[in-house]
PyMOL CGO cylinders between C-alpha atoms (Angstrom):
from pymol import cmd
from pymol.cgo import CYLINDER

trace = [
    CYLINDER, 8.08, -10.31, -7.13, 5.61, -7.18, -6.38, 0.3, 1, 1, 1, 1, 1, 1,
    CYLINDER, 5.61, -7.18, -6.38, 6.61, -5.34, -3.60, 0.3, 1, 1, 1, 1, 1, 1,
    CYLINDER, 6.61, -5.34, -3.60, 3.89, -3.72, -1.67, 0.3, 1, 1, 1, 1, 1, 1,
    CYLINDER, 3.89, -3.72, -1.67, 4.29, -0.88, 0.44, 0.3, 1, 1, 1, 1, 1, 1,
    CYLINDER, 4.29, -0.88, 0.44, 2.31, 0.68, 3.24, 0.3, 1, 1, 1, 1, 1, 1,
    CYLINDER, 2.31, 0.68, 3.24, 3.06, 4.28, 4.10, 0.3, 1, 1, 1, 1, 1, 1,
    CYLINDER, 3.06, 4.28, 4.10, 1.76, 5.41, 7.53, 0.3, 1, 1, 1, 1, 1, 1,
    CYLINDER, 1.76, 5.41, 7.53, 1.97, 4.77, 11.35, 0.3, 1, 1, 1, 1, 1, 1,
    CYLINDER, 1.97, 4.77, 11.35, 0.62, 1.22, 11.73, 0.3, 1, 1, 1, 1, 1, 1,
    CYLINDER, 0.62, 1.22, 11.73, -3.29, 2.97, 12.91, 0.3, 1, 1, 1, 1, 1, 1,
    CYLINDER, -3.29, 2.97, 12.91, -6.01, 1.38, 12.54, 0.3, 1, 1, 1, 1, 1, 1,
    CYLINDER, -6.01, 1.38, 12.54, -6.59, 2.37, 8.74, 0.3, 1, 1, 1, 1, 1, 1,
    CYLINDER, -6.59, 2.37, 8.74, -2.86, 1.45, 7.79, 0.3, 1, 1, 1, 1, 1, 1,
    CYLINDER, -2.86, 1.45, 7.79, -3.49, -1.77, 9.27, 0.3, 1, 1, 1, 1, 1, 1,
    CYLINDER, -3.49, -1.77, 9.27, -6.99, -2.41, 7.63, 0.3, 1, 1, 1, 1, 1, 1,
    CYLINDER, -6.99, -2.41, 7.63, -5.06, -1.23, 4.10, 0.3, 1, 1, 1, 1, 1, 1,
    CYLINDER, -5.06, -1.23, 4.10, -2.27, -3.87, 4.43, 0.3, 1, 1, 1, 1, 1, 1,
    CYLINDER, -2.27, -3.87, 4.43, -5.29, -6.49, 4.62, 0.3, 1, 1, 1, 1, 1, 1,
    CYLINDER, -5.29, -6.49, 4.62, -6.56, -5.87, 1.28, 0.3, 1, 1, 1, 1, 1, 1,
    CYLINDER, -6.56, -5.87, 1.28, -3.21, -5.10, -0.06, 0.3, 1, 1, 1, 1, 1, 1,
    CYLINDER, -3.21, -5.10, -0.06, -2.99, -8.83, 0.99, 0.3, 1, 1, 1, 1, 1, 1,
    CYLINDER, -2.99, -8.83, 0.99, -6.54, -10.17, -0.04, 0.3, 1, 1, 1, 1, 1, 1,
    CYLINDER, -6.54, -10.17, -0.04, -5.96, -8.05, -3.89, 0.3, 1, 1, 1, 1, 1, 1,
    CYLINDER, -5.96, -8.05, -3.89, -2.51, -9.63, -4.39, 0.3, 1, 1, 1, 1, 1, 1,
    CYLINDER, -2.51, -9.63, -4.39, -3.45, -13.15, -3.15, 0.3, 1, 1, 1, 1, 1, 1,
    CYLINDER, -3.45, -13.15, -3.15, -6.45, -13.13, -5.36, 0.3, 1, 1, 1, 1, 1, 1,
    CYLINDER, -6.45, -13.13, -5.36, -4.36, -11.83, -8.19, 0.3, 1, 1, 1, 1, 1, 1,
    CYLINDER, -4.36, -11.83, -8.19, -2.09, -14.86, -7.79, 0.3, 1, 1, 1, 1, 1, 1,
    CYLINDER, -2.09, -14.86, -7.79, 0.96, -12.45, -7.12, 0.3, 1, 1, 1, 1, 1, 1,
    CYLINDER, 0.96, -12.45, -7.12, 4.72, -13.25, -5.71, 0.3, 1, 1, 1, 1, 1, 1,
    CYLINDER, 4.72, -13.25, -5.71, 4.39, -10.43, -3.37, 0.3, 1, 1, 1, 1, 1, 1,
    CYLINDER, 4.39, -10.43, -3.37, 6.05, -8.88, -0.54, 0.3, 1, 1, 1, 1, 1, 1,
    CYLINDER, 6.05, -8.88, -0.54, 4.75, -6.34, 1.78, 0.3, 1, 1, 1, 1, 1, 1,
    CYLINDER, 4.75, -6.34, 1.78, 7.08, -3.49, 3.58, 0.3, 1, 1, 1, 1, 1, 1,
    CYLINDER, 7.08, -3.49, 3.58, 5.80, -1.31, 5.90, 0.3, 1, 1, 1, 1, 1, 1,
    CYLINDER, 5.80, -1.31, 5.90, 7.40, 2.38, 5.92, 0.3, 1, 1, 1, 1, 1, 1,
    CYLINDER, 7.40, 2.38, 5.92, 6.59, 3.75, 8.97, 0.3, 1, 1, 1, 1, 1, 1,
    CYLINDER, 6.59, 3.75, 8.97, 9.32, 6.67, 8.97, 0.3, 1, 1, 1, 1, 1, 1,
    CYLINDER, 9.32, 6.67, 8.97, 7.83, 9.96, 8.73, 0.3, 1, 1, 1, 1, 1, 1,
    CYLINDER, 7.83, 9.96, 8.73, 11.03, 11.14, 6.67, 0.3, 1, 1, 1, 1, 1, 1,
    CYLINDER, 11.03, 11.14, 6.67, 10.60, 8.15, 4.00, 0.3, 1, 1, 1, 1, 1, 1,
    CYLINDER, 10.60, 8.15, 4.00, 6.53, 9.09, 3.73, 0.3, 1, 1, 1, 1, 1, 1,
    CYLINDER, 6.53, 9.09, 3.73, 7.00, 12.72, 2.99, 0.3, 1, 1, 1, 1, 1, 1,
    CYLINDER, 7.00, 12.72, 2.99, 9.74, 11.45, 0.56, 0.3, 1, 1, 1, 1, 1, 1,
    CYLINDER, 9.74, 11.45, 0.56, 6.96, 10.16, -1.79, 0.3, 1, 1, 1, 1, 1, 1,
    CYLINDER, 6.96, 10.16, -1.79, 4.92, 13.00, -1.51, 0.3, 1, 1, 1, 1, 1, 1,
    CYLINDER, 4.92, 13.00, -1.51, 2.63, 11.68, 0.87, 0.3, 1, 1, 1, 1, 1, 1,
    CYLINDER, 2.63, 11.68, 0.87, 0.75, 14.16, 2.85, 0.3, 1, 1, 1, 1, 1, 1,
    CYLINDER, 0.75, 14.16, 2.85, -1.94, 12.26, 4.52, 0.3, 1, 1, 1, 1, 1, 1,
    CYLINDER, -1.94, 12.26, 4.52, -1.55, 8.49, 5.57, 0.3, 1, 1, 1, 1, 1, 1,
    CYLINDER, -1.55, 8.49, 5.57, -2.70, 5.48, 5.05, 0.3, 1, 1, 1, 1, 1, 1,
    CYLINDER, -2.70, 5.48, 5.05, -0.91, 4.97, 1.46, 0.3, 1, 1, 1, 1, 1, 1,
    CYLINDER, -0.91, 4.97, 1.46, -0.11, 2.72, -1.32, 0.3, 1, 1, 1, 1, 1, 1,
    CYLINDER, -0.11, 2.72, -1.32, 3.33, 1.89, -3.44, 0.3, 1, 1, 1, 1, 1, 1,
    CYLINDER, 3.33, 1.89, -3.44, 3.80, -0.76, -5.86, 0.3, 1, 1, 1, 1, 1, 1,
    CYLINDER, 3.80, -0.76, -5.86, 7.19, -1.34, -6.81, 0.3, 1, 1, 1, 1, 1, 1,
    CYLINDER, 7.19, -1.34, -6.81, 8.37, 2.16, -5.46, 0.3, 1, 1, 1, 1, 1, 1,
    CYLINDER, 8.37, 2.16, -5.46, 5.57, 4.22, -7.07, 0.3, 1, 1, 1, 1, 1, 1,
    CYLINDER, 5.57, 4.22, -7.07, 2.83, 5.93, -5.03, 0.3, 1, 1, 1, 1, 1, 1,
    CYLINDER, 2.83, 5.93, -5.03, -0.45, 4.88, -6.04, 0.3, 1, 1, 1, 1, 1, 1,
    CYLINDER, -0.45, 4.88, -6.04, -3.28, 5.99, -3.56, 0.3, 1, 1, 1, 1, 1, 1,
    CYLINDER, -3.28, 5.99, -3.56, -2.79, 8.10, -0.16, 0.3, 1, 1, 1, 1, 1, 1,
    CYLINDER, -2.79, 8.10, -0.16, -5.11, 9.62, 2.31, 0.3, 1, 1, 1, 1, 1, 1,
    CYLINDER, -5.11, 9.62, 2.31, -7.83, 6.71, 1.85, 0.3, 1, 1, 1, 1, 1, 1,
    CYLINDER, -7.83, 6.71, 1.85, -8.38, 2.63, 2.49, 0.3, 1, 1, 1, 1, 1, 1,
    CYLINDER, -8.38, 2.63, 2.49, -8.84, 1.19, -0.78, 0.3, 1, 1, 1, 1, 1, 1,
    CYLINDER, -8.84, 1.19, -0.78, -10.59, -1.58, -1.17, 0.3, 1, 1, 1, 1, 1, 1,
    CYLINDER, -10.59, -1.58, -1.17, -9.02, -5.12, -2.19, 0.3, 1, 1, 1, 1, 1, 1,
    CYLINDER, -9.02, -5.12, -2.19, -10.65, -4.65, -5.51, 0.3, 1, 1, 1, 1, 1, 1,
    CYLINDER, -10.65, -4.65, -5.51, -9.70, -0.63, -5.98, 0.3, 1, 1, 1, 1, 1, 1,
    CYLINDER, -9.70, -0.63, -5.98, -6.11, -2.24, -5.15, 0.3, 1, 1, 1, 1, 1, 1,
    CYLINDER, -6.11, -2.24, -5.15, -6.15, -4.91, -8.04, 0.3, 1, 1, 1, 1, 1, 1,
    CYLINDER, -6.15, -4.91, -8.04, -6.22, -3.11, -11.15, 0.3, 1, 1, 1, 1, 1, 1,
    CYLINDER, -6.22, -3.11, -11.15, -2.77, -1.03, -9.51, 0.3, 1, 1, 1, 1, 1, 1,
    CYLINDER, -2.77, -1.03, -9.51, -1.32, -4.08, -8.81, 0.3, 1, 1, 1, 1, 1, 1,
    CYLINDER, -1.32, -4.08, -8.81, -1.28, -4.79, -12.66, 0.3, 1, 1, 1, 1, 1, 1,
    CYLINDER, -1.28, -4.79, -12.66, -0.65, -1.86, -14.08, 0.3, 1, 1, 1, 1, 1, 1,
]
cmd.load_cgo(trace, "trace")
């Protein structure tokens, strides 16, 4: 199973993020589970800076941005 986290304070972007987290694994076929971290302490401890942001399996992949459902894909694969 892929687990997909979220880093950020549930806003607007965070929100819009988890979407095509969704819509990228779902058209990947993936067993997935999202996680939302919403605790500043466990976002800086990732190196995060600027929220919205993207983990797959415990490794950061994208913060400060929305990427799209097909910018997410190829990291869900990799």
């Amino acid at each position: 199973m892929t687990k997909i986290q979220i880093l950020g304070s549930g806003c607007a972007k965070c929100q819009q993020l988890t979407r095509n987290a969704e819509a990228a694994a779902t058209a990947l076929g993936l067993d997935y589970q999202i996680e939302k971290v919403t605790a500043v302490d466990d976002i800086v401890a990732y190196g995060v800076m600027r929220t919205p942001a993207l983990a797959v399996d415990g490794q950061l992949k994208a913060a400060g941005r929305v990427l799209s459902a097909d910018e997410i894909k190829p990291l869900l694969q990799s």
